[in-house]
N, C-alpha and C positions, 0 to 999 in steps of 0.2 A: 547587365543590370544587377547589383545585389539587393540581396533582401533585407528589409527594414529589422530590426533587432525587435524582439520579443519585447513588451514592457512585462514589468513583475506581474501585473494582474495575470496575463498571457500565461505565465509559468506555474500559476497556482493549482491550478489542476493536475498537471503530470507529477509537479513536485509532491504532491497530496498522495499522487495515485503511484507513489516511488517510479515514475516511467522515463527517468533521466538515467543518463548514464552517470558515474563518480566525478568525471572533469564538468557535467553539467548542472549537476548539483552543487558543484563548488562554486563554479563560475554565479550561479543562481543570490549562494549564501554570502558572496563576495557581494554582490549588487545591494544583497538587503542591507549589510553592513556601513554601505555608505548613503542607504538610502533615507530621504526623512523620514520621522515616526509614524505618520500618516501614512505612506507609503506601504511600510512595513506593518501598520498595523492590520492594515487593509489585505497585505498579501495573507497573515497569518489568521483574520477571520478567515477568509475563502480557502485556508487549507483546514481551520475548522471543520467548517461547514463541510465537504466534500467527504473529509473522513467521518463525521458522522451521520453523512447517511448514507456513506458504503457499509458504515458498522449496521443503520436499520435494515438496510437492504438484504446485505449476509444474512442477517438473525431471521428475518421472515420464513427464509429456504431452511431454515437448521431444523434438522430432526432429530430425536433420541434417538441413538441405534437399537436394536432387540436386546435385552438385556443379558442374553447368552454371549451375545456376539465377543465380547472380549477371553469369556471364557475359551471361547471354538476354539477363539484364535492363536489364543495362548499355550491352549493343549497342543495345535496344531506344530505350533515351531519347536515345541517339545520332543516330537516324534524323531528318533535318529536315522529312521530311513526314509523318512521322507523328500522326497523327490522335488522341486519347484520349478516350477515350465517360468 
């Protein structure tokens, strides 16, 4: 038994969330190309949508770091016998 092929809806979300591989991305962007506009307009709101609100999702968790921290760090690779495990 093989498996039914994805419709473009199906692929909107990995394609959104870069989780195809380079030959399944092409294959994806070959589909859209022959596909009607509706089709295609529709795959490209849902990659809309998906990336933005993986961008709110990100932003929520984001913190300023201490505001030394770049100094530390900076000093730190500076150091020429410093050591890095």
């Amino acid at each position: 038994m093989t498996e039914p092929e994805n419709t473009l809806a199906d692929l909107a979300v990995p394609y959104a969330l870069h989780a195809l591989t380079d030959e399944e991305r092409d294959a994806v962007e070959t589909r859209l190309a022959s596909s009607e506009a509706d089709q295609a307009g529709a795959f490209y709101g849902e990659v809309r949508a998906v990336r933005e609100a993986m961008a709110v999702v990100a932003s929520v968790g984001a913190i300023e770091p201490p505001a030394a921290l770049r100094t530390r760090v900076l000093a730190a690779t500076r150091e020429p016998d410093r050591r890095w495990r």
